[in-house]
N, C-alpha and C positions, 0 to 999 in steps of 0.2 A: 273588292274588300267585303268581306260576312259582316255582316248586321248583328254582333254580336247578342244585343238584346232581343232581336227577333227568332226564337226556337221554336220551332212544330214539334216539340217532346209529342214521341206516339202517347195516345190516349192509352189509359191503363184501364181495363175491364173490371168492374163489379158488377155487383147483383144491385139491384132495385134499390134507390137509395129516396128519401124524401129531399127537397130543395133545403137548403137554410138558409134564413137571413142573418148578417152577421148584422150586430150591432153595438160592438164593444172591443176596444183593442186597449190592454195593459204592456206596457215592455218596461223589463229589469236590468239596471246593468250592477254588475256584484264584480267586487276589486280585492283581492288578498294575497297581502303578504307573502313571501313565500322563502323559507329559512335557507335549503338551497337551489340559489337558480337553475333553468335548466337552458344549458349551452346551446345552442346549436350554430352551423356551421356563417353563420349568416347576422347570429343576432342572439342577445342572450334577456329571458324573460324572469324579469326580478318580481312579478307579479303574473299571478291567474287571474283571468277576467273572463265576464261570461256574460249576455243578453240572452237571458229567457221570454220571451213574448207569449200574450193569453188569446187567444179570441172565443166571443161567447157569440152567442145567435140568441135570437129575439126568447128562443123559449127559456134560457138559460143553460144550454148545453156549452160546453166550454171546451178547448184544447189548447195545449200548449206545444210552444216551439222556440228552439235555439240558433240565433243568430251567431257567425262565425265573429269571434272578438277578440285575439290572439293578440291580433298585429292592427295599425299600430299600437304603442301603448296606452294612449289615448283615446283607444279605438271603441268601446264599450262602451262611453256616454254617449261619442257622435252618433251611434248607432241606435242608441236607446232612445232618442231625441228625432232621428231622421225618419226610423219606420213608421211614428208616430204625429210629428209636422209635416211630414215632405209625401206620406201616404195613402195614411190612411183616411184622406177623402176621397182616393179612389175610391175603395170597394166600401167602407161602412156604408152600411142602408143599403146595399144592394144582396141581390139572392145570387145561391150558386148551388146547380143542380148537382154538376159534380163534382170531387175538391179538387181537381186539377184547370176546372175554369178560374181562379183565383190566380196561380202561376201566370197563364198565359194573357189574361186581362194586365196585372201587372208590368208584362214580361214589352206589353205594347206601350203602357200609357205609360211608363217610365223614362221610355226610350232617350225622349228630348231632357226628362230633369237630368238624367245621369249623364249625358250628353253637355247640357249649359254648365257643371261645374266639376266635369274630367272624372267622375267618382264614380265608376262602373263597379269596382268592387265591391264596394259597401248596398249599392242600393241591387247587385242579383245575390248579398251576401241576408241584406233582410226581407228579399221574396221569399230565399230558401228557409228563413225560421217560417216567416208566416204559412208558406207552404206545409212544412211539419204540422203545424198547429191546426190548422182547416183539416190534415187527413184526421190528426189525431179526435178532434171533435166528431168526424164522419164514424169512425170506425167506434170509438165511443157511443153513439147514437145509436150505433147498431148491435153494442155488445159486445161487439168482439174485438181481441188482440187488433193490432193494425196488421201485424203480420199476417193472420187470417180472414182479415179483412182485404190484404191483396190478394192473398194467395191461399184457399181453402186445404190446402194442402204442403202449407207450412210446417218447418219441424219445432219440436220445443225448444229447441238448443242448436247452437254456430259453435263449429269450433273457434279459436280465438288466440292471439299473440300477444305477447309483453311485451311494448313501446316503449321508448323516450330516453332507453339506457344511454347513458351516458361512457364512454370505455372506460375513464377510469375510475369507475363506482361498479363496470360491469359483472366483476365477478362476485359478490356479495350482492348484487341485484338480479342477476342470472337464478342466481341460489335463492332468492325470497320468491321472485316470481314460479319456479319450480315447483316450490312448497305449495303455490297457492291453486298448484294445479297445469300452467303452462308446461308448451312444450316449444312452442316457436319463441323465439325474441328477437328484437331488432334493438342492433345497438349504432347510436351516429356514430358520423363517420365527414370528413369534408372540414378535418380543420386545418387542414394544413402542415402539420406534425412529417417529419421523414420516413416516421416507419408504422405511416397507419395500413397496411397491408399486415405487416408482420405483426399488429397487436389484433386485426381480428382473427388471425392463423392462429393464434396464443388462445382465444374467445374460445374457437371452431373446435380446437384439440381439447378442449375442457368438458364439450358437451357429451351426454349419457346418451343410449340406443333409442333410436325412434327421434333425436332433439335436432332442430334446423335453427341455423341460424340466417339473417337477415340486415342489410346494412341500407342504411339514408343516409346520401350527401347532402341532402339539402339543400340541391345544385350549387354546390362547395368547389366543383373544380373546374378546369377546360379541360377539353377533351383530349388533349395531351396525355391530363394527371387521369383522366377517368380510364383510358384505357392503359395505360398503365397499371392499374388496380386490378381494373377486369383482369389483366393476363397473367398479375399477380396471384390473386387467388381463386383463380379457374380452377384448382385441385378441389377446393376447401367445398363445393357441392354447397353454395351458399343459394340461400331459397330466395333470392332476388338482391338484384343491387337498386335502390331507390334514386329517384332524381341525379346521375351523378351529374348532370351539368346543369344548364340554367335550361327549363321548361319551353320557353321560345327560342330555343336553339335552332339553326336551319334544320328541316329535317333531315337533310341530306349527312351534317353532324350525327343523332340517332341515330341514323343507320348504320354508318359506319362501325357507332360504338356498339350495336345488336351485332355483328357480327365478329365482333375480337375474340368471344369465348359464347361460350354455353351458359353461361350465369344469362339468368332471365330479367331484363329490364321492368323497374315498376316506375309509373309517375299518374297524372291524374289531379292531383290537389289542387294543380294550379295551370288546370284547364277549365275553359268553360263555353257549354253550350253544344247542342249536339255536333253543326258542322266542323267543329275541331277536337271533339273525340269522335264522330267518322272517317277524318284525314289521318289521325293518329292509330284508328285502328287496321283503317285499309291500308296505311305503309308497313303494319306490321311490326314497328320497332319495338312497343311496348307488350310484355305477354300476361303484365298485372295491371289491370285499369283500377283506380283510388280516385273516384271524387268523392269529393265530401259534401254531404248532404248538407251541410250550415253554411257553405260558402258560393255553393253554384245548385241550381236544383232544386235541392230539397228534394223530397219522393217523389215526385211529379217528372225531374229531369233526371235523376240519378237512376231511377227504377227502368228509363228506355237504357242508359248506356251497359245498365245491369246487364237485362237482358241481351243485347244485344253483343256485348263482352263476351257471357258465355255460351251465345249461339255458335261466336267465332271462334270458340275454342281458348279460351283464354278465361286468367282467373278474374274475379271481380273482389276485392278488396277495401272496402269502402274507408276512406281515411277519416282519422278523428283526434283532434285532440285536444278537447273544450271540455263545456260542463258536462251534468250526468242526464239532461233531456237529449241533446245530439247523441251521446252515445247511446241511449234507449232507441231513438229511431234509426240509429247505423246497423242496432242489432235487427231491428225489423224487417227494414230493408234488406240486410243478408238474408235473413231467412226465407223471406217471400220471395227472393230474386231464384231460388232454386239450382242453384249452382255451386261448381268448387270456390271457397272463398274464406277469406277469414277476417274476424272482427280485429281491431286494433284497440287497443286495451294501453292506456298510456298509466304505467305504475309508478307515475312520480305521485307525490302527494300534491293532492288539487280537491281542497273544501267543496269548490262549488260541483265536484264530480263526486265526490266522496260522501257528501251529507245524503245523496238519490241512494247509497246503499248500493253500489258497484260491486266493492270488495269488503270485507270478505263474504263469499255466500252466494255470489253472482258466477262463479266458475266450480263446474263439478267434474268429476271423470266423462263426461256426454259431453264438456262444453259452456257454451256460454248460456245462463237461463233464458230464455225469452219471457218476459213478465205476460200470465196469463189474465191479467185483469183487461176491459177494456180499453183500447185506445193503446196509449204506451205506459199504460199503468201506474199514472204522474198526475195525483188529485190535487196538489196542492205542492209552493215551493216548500221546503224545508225550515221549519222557523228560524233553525241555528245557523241559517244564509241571512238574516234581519241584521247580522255585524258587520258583513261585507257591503252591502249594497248604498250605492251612491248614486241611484239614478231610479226615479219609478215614474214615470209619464205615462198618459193616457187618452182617450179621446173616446167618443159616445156618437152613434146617430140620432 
């Protein structure tokens, strides 16, 4: 059995960096309303939630990072509260040469907490914020973008897809995302409905020249109903099918389902740790790897399975669908990863993604911006997030 919390994520190359002492950790957790839910095959979120975390270093250099907080509903405080009691005596008061020593110190001395109370999720869900937040301070320190701080040779701009459509809001959603610049959209898919093939054929026959469309089950189905889909709309040149069954599916299930048609398999969200996205890669079945930087990784983990995705020939897609600090470091990530990929852009309305200044402004004919300010260009929360939030804890060395 893999030692799930034990990863040798490859070391990631910079230039000459000074050590830092971290001596300060803030976490936020921010709750709102949300007029219409957004469905999915699985569970439906009547509220947006989000944990941004700060860390400083002794000279008062600072950076920020997002914890994944979707699920459960209650999940936002446990987490704002965990990274902060249950943590951060690890590393406060201690130095780190490089920001990927933080991850893997973590990744060891957690092992047994996350171990005694079955909570693997949550505690590689708040290394991956603080992860974020240590590069963001590195790259900050140093001046430049984080993107150019991995990779000197980063572009300004990813291109990027319109998330979260729901089918039946899709064609008025199709159309605003369009306006705002998209070309790709993913619309769910996995609720069960008779003739969910034949409404994305309706979707697919809508779209203008150059437009792909994209579908998430949500692993919504058995591999029954999935390939059945597959074989359904194998004409329709659909730019992937996402998750159609359940993530821990035998693998010998995914393969099967990789071989019904030519539509290209995505999943990734709801993996974690390099030895099971190298099982996943070397069987081939998926040919879009999506982890998400807030839930497994952080840049530290997600930047080896980047590379290593598009070494294999395959896309690298980084999934997201939180506040606007994870999506700033998902855009970074893509860009420094150097490869074919696209950003995930979730256009439902969500305050705590929306108040970072996302949309509008954030997508041009090139794509998506990369914010050219230091770090991920994230100096301070947003005041008008002060009505959401329901959680702000802390600790000091």
């Amino acid at each position: 059995m893999v030692n799930r919390m034990t990863i040798a994520a490859p070391r990631i190359e910079i230039g000459p960096v000074a050590p830092v002492h971290l001596r300060k950790l803030e976490a936020f957790a921010f709750r709102e309303d949300v007029r219409t839910p957004v469905a999915l095959s699985f569970g439906i979120m009547r509220q947006r939630s989000a944990v941004f975390v700060r860390l400083e270093d002794a000279d008062g250099a600072f950076g920020w990072g997002e914890i994944f907080a979707n699920w459960p509903a209650a999940g936002a405080e446990h987490r704002c509260r965990l990274v902060v009691e249950d943590i951060a005596d690890i590393f406060l008061g201690n130095s780190f040469a490089h920001p990927s020593d933080l991850f893997h110190l973590l990744e060891a001395r957690t092992e047994i907490r996350a171990l005694q109370c079955g909570e693997w999720g949550p505690f590689r869900q708040a290394i991956a914020g603080l992860d974020i937040a240590l590069w963001d301070l590195f790259a900050r320190r140093a001046g430049q973008p984080l993107a150019s701080f991995l990779n000197p040779q980063s572009p300004a701009h990813v291109p990027a897809y319109a998330s979260g459509i729901h089918p039946d809001a899709a064609p008025a959603e199709i159309e605003k995302a369009r306006a705002q610049g998209f070309a790709q959209f993913k619309v769910k898919t996995g609720f069960g409905r008779p003739d969910e093939a034949g409404r994305i054929a309706e979707l697919a026959g809508g779209l203008q020249t150059g437009e792909r469309l994209c579908v998430d089950a949500n692993q919504g189905w058995d591999e029954v109903q999935a390939a059945a889909f597959l074989r359904e709309t194998e004409a329709l040149n659909l730019a992937w099918v996402e998750e159609p069954i359940i993530a821990t599916a035998p693998e010998a299930r995914w393969q099967r389902l990789s071989r019904v048609s030519a539509t290209p398999l995505a999943g990734g969200e709801n993996i974690a740790g390099h030895p099971d996205f190298e099982r996943a890669q070397a069987a081939g079945y998926l040919s879009v790897l999506q982890p998400d930087v807030a839930k497994w990784g952080g840049i530290t983990g997600c930047h080896g399975v980047a590379r290593r995705a598009i070494g294999a020939g395959r896309s690298y897609c980084p999934h997201y669908l939180g506040g606007g600090i994870g999506l700033a470091a998902s855009a970074h990530l893509l860009a420094a990863a150097g490869g074919p990929g696209l950003l995930e852009v979730d256009v439902n309305p969500n305050r705590l993604r929306q108040a970072f200044g996302d949309l509008p402004g954030a997508m041009s004919p090139r794509g998506w911006d990369i914010r050219a300010e230091p770090g991920l260009g994230i100096e301070a929360l947003p005041e008008e997030l002060d009505r959401y939030r329901t959680c702000h804890s802390q600790s000091a060395a």
